[in-house]
LUMGU-7773 format. One line per 5 residues: their letters; for each residue x negated, y, z of N, C-alpha, C, O, CB. Coordinates in Angstrom, 3 decimals. Glycine has a CB too. Layout:
// LUMGU-7773
a = X/Y/Z/X/Y/Z/X/Y/Z/X/Y/Z/X/Y/Z; ...;
// end
This chain:
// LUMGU-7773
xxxxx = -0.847/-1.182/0.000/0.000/0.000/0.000/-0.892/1.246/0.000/-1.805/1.348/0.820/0.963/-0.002/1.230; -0.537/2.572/-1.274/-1.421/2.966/-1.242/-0.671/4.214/-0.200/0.558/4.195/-0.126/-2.112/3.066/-2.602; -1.510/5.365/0.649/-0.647/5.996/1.261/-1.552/7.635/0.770/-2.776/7.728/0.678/-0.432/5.393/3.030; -0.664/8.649/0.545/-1.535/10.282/-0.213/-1.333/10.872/1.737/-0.228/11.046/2.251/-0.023/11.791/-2.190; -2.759/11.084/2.527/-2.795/11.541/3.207/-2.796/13.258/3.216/-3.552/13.989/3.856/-3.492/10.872/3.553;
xxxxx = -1.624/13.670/2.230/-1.426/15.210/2.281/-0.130/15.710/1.836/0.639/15.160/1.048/-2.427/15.904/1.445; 0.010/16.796/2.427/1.606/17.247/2.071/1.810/17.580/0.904/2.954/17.418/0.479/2.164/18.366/2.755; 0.497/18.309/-0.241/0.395/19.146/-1.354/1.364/18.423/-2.542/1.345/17.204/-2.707/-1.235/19.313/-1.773; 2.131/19.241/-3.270/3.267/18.725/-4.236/2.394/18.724/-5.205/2.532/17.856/-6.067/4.675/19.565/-4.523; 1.296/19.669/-5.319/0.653/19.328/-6.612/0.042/17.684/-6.542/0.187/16.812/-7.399/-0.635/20.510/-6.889;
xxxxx = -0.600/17.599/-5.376/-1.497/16.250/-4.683/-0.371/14.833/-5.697/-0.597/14.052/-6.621/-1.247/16.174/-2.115; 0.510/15.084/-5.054/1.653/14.496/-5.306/2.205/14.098/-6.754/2.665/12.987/-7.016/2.443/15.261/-4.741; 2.094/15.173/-7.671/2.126/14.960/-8.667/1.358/14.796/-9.690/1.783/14.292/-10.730/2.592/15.392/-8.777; 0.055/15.221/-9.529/-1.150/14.290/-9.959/-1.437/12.977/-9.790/-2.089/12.527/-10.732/-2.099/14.661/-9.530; -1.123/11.994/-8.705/-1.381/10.637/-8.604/0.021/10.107/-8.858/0.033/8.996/-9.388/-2.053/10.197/-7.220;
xxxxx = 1.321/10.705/-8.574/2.202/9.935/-9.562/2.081/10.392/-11.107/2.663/9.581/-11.827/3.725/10.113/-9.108; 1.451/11.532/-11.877/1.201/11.555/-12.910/0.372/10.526/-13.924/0.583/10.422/-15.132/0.875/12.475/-12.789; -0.511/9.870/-13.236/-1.115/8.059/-13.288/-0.807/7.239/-13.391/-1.353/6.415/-14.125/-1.542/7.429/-12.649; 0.329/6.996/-12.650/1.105/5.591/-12.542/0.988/5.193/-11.234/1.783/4.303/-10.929/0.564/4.409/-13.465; 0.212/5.586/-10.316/0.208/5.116/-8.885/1.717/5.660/-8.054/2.354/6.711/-7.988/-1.292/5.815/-8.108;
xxxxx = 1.825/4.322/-7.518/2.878/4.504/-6.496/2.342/4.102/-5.173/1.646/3.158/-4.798/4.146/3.693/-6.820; 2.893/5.129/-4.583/2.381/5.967/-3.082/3.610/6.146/-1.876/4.799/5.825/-1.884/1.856/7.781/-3.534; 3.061/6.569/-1.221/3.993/6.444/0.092/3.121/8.560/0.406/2.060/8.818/-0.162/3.352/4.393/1.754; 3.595/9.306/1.013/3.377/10.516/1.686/3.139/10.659/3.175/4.092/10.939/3.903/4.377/11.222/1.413; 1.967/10.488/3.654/1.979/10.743/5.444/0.707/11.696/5.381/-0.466/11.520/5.051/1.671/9.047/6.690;
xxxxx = 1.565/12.954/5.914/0.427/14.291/5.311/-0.539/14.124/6.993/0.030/13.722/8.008/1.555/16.595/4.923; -1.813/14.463/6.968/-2.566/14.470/8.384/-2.595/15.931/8.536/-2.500/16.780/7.650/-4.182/13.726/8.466; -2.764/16.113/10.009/-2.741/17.420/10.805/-4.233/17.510/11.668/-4.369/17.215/12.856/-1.306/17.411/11.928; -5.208/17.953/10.826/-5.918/18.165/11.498/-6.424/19.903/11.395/-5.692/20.695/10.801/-6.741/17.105/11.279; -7.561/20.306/11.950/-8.112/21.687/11.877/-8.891/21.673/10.641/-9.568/20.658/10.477/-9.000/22.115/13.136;
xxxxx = -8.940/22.459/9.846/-9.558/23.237/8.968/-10.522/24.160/8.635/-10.782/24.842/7.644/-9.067/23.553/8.753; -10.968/23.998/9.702/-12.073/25.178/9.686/-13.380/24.728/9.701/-13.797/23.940/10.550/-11.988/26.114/10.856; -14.199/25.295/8.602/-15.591/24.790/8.357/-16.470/25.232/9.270/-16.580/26.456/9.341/-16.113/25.131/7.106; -17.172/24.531/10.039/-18.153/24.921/10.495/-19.329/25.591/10.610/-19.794/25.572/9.470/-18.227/24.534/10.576; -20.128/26.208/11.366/-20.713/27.153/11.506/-21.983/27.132/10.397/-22.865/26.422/10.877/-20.968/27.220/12.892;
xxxxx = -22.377/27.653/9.105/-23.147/27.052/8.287/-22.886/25.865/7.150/-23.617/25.305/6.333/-23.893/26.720/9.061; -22.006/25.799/7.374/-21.463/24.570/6.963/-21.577/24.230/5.417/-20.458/24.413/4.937/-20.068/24.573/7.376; -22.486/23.802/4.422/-22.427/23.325/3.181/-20.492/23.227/2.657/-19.488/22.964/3.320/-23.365/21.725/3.295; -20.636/23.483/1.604/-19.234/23.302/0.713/-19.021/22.101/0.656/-18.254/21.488/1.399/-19.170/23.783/-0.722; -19.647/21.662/-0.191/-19.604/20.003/-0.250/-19.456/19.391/0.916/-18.266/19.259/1.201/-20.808/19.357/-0.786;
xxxxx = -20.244/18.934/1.758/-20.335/18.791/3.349/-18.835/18.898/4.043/-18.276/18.025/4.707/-21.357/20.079/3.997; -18.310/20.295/3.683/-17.009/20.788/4.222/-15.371/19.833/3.732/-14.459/19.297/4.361/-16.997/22.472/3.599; -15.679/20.016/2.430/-14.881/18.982/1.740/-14.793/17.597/1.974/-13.716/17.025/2.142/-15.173/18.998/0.630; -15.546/17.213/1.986/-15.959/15.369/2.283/-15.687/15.336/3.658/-14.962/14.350/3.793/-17.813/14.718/2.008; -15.829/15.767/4.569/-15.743/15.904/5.925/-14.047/16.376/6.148/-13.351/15.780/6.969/-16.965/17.055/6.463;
xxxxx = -13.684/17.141/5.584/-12.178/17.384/5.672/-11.436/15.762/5.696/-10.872/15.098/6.565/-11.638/18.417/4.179; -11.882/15.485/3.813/-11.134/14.850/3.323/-10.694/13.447/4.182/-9.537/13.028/4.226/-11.666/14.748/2.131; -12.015/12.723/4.945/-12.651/11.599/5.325/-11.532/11.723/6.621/-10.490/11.093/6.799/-14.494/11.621/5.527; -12.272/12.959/7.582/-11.164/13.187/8.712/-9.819/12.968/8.279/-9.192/12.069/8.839/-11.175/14.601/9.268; -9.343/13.547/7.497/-7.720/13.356/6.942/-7.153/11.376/6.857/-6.177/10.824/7.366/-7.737/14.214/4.863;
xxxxx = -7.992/10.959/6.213/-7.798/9.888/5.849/-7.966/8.921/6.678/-7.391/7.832/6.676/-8.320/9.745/4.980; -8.876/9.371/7.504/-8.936/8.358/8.932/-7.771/8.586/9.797/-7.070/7.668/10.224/-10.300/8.659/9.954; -7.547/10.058/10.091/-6.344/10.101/10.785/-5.124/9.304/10.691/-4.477/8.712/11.555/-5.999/11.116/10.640; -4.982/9.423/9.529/-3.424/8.830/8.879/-3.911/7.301/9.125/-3.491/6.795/10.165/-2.940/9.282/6.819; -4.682/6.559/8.362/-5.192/5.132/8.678/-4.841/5.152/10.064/-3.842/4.459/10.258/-6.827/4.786/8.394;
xxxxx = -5.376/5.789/11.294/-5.454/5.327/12.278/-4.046/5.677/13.009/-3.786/5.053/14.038/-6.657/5.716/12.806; -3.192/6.574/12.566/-1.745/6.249/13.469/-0.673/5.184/12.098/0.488/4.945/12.430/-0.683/8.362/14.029; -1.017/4.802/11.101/-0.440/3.655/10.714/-0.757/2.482/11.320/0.013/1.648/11.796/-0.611/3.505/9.560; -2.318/2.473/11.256/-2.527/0.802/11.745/-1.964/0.991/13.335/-1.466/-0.008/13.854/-4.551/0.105/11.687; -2.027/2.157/14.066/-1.828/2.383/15.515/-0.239/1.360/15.634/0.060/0.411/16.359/-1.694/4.394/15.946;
xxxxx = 0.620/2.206/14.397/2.112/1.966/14.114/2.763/0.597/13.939/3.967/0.391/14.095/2.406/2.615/12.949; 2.020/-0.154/13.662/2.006/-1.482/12.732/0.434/-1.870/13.284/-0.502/-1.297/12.725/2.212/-1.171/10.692; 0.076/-3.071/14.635/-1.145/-3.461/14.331/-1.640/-4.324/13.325/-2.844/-4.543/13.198/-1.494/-3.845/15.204; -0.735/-4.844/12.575/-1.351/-5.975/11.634/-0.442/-5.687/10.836/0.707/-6.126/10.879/-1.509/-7.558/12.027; -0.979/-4.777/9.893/-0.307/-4.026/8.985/-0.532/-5.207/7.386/0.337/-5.492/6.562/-1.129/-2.216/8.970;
xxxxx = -1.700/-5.573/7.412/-1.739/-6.548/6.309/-0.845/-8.234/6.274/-0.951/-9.002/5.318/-3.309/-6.766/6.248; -0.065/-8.511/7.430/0.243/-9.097/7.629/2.041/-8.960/7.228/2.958/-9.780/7.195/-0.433/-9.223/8.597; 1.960/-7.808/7.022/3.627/-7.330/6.570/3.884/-6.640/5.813/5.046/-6.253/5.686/4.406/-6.765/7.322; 2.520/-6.071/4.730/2.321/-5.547/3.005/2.176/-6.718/2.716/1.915/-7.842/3.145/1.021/-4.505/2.361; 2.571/-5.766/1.338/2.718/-6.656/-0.259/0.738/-6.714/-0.586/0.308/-7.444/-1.478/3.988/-5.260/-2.022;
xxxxx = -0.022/-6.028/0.099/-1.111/-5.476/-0.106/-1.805/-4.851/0.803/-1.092/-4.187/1.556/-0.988/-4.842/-0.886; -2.844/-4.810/1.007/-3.980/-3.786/2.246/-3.406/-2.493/2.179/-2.747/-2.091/1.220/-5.909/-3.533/1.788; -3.683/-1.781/3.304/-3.421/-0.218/3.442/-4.396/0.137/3.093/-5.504/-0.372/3.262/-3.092/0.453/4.650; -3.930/1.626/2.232/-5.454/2.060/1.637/-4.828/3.815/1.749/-3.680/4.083/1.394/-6.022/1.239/-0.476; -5.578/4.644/2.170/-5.443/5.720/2.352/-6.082/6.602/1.515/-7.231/6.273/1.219/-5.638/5.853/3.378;
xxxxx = -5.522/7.992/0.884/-6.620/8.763/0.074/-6.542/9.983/0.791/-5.483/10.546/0.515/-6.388/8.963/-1.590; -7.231/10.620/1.597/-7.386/12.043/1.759/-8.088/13.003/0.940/-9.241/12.674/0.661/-7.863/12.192/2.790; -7.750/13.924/0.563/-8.399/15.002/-0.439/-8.044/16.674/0.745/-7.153/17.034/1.514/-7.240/14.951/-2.505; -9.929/17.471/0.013/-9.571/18.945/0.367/-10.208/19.040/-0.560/-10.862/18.178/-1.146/-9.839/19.792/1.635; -10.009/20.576/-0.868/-10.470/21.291/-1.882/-10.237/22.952/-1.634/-9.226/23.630/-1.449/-9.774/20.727/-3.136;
xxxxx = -12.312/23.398/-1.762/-12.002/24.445/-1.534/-12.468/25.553/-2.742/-12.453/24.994/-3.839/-12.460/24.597/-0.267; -12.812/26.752/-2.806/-13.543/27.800/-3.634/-14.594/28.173/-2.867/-14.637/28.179/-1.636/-12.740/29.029/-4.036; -15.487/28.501/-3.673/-16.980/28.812/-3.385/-17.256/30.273/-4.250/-16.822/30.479/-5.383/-18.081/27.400/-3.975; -18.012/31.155/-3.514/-18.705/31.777/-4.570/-19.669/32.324/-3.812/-19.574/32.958/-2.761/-17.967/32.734/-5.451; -21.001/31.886/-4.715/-22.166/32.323/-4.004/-22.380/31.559/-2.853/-23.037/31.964/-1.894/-22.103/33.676/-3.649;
xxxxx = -21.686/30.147/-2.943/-22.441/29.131/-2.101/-21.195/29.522/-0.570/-21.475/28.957/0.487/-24.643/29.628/-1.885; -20.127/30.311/-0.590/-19.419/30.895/0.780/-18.165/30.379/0.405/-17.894/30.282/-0.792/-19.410/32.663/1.120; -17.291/30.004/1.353/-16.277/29.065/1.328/-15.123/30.183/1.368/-15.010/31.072/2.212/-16.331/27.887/2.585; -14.447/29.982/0.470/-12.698/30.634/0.280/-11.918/30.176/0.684/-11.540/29.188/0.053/-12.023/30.752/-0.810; -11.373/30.419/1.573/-9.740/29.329/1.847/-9.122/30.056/1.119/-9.314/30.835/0.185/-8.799/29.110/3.480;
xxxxx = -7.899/29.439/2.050/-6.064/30.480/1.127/-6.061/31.140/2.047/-6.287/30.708/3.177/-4.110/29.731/0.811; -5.807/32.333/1.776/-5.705/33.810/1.847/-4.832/34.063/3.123/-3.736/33.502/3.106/-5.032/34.473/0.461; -5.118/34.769/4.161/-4.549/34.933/5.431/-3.142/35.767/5.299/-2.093/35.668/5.936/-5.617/35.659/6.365; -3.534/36.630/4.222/-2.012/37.509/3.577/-1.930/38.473/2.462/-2.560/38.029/1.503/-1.401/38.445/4.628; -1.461/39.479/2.250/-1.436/39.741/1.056/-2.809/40.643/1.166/-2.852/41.258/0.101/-0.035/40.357/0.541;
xxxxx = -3.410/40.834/1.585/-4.687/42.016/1.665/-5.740/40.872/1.359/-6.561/40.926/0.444/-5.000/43.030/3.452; -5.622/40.033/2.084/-6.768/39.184/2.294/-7.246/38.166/0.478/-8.284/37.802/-0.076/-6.139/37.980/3.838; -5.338/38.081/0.109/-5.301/37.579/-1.461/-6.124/38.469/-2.476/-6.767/38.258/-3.505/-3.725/37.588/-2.026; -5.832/39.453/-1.778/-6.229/40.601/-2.794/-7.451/40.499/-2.969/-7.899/40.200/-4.076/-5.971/41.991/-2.435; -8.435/40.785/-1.634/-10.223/40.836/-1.350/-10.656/39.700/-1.829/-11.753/39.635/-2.384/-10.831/40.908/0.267;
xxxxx = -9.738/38.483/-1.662/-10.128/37.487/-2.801/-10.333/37.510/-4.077/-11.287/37.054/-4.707/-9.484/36.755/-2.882; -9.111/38.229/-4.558/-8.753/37.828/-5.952/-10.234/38.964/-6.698/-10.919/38.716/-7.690/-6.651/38.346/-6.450; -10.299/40.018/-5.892/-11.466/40.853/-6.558/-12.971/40.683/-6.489/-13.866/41.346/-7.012/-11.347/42.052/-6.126; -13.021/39.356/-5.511/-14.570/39.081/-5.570/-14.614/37.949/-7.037/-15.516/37.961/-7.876/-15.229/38.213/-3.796; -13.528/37.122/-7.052/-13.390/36.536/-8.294/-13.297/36.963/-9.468/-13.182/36.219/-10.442/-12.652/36.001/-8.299;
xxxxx = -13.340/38.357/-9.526/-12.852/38.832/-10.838/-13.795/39.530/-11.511/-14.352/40.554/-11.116/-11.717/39.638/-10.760; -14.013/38.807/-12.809/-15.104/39.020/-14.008/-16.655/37.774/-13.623/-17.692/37.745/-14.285/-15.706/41.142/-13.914; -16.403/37.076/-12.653/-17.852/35.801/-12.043/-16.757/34.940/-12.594/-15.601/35.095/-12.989/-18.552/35.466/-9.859; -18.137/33.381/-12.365/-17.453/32.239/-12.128/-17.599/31.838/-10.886/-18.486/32.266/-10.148/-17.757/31.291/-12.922; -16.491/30.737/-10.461/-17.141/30.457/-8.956/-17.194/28.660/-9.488/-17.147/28.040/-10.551/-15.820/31.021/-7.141;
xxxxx = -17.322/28.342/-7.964/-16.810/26.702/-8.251/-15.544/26.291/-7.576/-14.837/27.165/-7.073/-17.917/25.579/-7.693; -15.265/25.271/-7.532/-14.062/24.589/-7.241/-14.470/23.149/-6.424/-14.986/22.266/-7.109/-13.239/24.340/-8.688; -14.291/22.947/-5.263/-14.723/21.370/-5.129/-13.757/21.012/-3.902/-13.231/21.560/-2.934/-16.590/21.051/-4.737; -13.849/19.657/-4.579/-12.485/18.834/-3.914/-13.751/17.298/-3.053/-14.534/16.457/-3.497/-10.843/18.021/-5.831; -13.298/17.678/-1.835/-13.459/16.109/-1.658/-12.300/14.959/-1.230/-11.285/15.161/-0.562/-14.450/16.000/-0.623;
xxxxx = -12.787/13.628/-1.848/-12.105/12.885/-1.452/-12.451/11.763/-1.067/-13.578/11.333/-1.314/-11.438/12.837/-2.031; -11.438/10.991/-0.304/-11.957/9.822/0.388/-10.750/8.245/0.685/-9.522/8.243/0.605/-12.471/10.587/1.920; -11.376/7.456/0.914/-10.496/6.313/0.908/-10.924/5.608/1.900/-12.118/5.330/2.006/-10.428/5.538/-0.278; -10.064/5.237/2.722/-10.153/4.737/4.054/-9.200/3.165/3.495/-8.135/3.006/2.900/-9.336/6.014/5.473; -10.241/2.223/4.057/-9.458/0.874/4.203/-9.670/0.126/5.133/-10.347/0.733/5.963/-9.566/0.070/3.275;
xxxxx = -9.416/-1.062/5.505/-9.788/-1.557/7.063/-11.408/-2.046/6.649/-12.317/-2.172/7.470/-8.559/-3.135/7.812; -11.495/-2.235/5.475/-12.837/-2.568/5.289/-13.794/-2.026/5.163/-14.798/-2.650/5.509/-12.999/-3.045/4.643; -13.974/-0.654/4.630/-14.711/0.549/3.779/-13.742/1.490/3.785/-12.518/1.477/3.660/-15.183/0.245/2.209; -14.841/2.570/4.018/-14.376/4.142/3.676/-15.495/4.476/2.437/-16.692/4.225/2.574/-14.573/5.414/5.267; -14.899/5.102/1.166/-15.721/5.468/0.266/-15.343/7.326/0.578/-14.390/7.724/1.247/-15.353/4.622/-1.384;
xxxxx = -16.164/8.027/0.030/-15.985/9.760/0.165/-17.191/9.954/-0.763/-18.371/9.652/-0.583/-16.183/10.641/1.982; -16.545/10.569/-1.860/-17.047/11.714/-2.875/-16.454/12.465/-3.114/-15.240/12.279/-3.021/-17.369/11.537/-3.938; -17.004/13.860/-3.600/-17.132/14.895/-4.276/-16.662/15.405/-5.602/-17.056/14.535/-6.379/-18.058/14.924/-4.264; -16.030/16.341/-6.318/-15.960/16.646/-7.442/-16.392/18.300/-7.908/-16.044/19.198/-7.141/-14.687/16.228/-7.684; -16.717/18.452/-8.451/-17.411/20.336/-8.838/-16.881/20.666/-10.300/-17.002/20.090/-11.381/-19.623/20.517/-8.982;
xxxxx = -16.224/21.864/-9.875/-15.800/22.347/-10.832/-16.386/24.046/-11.230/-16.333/24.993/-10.445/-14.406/22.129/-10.575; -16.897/24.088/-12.556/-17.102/26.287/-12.533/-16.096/26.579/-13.269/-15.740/25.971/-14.279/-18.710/27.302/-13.447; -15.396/27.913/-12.591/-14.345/28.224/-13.036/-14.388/29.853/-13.475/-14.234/30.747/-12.642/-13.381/27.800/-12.046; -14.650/30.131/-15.082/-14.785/31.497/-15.098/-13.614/32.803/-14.800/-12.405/32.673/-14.988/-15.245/31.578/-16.303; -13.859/33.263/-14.616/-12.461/34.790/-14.573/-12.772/35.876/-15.258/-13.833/36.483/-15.401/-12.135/35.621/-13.016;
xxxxx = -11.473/36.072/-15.748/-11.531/37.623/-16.910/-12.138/39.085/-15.410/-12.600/38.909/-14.283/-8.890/38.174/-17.881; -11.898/40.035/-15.983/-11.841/40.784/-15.338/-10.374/41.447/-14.412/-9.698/42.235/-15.072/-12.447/41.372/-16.091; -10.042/41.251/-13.422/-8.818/41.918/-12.569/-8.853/43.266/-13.095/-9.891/43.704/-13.590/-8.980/41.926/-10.825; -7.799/43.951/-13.026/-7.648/45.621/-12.799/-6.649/45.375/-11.202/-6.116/44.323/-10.847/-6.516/46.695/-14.528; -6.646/45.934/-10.895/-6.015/46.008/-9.364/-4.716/45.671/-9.413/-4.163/44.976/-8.560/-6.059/47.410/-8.648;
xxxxx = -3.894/46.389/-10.923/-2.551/46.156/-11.046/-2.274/44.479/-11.525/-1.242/43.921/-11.153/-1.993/47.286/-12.131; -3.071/43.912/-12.192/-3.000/42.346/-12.356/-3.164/41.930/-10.860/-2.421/40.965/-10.681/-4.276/41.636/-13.424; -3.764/42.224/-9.817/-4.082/41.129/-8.585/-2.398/41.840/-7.832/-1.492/41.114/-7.419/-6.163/41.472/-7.350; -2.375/43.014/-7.829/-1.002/43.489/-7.265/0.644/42.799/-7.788/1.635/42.721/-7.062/-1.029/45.092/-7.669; 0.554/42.403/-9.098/1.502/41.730/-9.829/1.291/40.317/-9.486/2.234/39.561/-9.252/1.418/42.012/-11.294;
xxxxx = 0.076/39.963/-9.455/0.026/38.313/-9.487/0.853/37.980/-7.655/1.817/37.357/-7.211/-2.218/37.594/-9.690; -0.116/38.732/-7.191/-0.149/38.687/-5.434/1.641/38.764/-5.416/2.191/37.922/-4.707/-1.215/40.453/-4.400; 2.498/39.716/-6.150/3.739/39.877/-6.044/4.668/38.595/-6.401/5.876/38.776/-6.245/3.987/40.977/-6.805; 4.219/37.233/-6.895/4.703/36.161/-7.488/4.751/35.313/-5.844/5.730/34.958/-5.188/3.632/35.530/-8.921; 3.967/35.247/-5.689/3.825/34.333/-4.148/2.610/33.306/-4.365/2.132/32.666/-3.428/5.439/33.260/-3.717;
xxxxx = 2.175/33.212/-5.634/1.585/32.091/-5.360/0.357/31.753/-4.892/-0.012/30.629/-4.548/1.662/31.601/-6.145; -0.576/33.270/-4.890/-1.912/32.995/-3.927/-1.631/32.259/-3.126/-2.184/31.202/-3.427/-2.539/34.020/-3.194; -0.912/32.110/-1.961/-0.337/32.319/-0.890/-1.063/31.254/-0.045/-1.440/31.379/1.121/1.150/32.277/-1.006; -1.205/30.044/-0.957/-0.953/28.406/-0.180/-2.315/28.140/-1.039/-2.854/27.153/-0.537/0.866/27.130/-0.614; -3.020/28.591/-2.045/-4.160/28.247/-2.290/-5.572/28.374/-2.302/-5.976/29.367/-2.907/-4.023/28.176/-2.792;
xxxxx = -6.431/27.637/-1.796/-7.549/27.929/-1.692/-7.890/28.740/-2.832/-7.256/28.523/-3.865/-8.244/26.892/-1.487; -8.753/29.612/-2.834/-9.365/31.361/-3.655/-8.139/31.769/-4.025/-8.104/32.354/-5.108/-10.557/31.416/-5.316; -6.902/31.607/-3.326/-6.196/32.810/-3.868/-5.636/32.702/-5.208/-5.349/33.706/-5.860/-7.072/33.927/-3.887; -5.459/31.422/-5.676/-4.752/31.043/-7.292/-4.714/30.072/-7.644/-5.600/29.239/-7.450/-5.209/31.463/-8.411; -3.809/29.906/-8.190/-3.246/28.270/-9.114/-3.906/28.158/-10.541/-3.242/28.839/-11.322/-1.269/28.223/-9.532;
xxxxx = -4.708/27.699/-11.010/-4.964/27.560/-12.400/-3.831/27.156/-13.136/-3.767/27.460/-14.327/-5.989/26.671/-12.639; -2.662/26.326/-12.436/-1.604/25.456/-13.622/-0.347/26.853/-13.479/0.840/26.635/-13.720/-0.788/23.249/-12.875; -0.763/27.988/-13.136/0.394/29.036/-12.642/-0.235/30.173/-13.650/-0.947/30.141/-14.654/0.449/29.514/-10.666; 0.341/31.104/-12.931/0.119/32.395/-13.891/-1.512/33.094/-13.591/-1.714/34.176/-14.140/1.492/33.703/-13.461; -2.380/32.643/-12.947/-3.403/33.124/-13.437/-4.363/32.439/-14.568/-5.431/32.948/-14.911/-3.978/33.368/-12.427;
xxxxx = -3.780/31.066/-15.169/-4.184/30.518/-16.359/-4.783/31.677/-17.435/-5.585/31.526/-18.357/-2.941/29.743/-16.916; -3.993/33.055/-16.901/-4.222/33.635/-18.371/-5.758/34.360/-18.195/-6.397/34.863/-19.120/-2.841/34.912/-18.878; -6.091/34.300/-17.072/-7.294/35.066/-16.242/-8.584/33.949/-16.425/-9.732/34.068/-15.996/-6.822/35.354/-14.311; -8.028/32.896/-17.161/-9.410/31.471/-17.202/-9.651/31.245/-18.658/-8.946/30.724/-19.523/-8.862/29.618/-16.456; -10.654/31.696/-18.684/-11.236/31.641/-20.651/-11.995/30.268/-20.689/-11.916/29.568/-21.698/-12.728/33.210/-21.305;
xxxxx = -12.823/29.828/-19.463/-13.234/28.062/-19.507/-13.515/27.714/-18.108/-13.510/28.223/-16.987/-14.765/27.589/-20.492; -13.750/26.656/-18.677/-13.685/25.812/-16.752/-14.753/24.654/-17.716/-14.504/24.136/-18.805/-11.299/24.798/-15.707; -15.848/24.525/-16.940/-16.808/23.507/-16.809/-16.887/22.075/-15.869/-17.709/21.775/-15.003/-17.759/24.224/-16.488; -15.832/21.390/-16.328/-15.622/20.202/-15.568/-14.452/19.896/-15.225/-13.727/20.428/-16.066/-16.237/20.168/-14.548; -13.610/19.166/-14.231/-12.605/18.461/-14.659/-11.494/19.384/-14.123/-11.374/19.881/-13.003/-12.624/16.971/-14.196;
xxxxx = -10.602/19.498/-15.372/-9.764/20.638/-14.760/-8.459/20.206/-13.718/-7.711/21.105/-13.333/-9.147/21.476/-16.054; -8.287/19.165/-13.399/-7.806/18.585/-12.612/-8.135/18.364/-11.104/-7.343/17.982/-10.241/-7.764/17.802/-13.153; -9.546/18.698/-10.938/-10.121/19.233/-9.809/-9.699/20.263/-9.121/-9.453/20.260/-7.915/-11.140/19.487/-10.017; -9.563/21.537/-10.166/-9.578/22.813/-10.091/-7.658/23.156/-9.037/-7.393/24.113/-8.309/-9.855/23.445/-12.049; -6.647/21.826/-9.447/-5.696/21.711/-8.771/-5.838/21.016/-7.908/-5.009/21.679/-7.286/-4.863/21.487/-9.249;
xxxxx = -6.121/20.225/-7.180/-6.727/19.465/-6.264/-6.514/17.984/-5.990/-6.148/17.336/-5.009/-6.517/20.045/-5.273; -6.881/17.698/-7.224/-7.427/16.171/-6.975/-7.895/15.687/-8.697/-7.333/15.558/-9.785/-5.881/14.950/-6.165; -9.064/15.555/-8.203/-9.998/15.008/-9.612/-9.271/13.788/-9.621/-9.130/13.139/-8.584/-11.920/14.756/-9.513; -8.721/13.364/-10.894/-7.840/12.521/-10.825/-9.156/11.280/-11.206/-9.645/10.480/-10.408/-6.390/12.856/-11.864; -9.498/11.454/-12.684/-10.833/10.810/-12.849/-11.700/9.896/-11.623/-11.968/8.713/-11.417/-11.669/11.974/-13.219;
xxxxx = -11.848/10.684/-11.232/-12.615/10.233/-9.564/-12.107/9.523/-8.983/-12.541/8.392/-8.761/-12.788/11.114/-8.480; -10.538/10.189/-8.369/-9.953/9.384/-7.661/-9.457/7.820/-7.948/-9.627/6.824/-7.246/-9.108/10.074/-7.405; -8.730/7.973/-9.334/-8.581/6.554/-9.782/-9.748/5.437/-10.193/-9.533/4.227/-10.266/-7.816/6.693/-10.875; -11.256/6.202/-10.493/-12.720/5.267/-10.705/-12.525/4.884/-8.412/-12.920/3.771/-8.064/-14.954/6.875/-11.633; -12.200/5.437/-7.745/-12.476/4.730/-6.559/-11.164/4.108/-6.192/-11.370/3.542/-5.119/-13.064/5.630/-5.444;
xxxxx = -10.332/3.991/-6.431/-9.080/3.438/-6.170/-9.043/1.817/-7.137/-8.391/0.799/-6.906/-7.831/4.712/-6.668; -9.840/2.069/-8.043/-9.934/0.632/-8.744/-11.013/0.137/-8.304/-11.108/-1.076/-8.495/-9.974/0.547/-10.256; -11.994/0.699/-7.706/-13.008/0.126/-7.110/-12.621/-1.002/-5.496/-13.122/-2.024/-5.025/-13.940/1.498/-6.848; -11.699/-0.261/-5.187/-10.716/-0.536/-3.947/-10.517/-2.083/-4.212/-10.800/-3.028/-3.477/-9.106/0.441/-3.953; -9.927/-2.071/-5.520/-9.065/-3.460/-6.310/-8.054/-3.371/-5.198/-8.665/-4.008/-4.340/-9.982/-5.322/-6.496;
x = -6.628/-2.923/-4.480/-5.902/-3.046/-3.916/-4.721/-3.112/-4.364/-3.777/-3.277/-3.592/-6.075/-2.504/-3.296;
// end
């Protein structure tokens, strides 16, 4: 049984966009990168925590959980954050904060990286995905209009690539499926690795 350790609808509709069928038990843990903290490092460490969590109040739920699947429990946690200049972006505290985002992004590329991970009673696998993501130039009235849609709101740097700042992305260097949060590529090369 495979289980998406996150609430995200995009999350959601990327791995049923595959063919995987899933079960939803989002984890609640803290978010906050640590003091120094590598990007990569931050991600993989999110993701891993996430995925253990959930593993560990299912099997908590059910001790012999393989004993009453069709199949092993297998968990995927994913985070994914923005980088620029090596400094970690979350989603935006509010509309000011979208904004100071949206203008350090505007006219650079940054990156994009998602980690993810798979927790099973046997093995935990956790990798990485990197994405560069270029941006046109903002004028204040594009970040004021965009910011007016809602959708910074909930995303790490402050934008949706599959939303209306698409029109603000001339290329993306690597998997653009990352850039929404979950390298699908990745995820399904470790999910068949799983064989579950």
């Amino acid at each position: 049984m495979l289980v998406l350790a996150s609430a995200s609808p995009r999350r959601r509709e990327l791995l049923a966009q595959v063919g995987y069928r899933f079960e939803v038990y989002p984890a609640h843990i803290p978010e906050d990168p640590l003091p120094g903290e590598d990007p990569v490092v931050y991600v993989t460490r999110l993701a891993r925590q996430k995925a253990e969590a959930v593993f560990s109040d299912l099997t908590a739920a059910h001790p012999k959980p393989e004993e009453n699947a069709q199949s092993p429990l297998v968990v995927l946690g994913a985070d994914t954050t923005v980088t620029l200049d090596n400094a970690i972006l979350g989603k935006p505290e509010d509309a000011a904060d979208a904004a100071h985002i949206l203008r350090l992004l505007s006219g650079r590329t940054h990156r994009v990286i998602t980690g993810v991970a798979l927790v099973t009673a046997k093995r935990t696998e956790v990798a990485a995905e990197v994405t560069a993501v270029r941006f046109l130039t903002l004028s204040d009235e594009d970040i004021a209009e965009y910011i007016a849609t809602g959708e910074p709101m909930d995303k790490a740097g402050a934008y949706g690539i599959q939303g209306h700042a698409a029109r603000w992305i001339p290329r993306i260097e690597g998997c653009y499926f990352n850039v929404m949060g979950l390298p699908l590529a990745l995820v399904c090369s470790l999910l068949e690795s799983c064989a579950f």
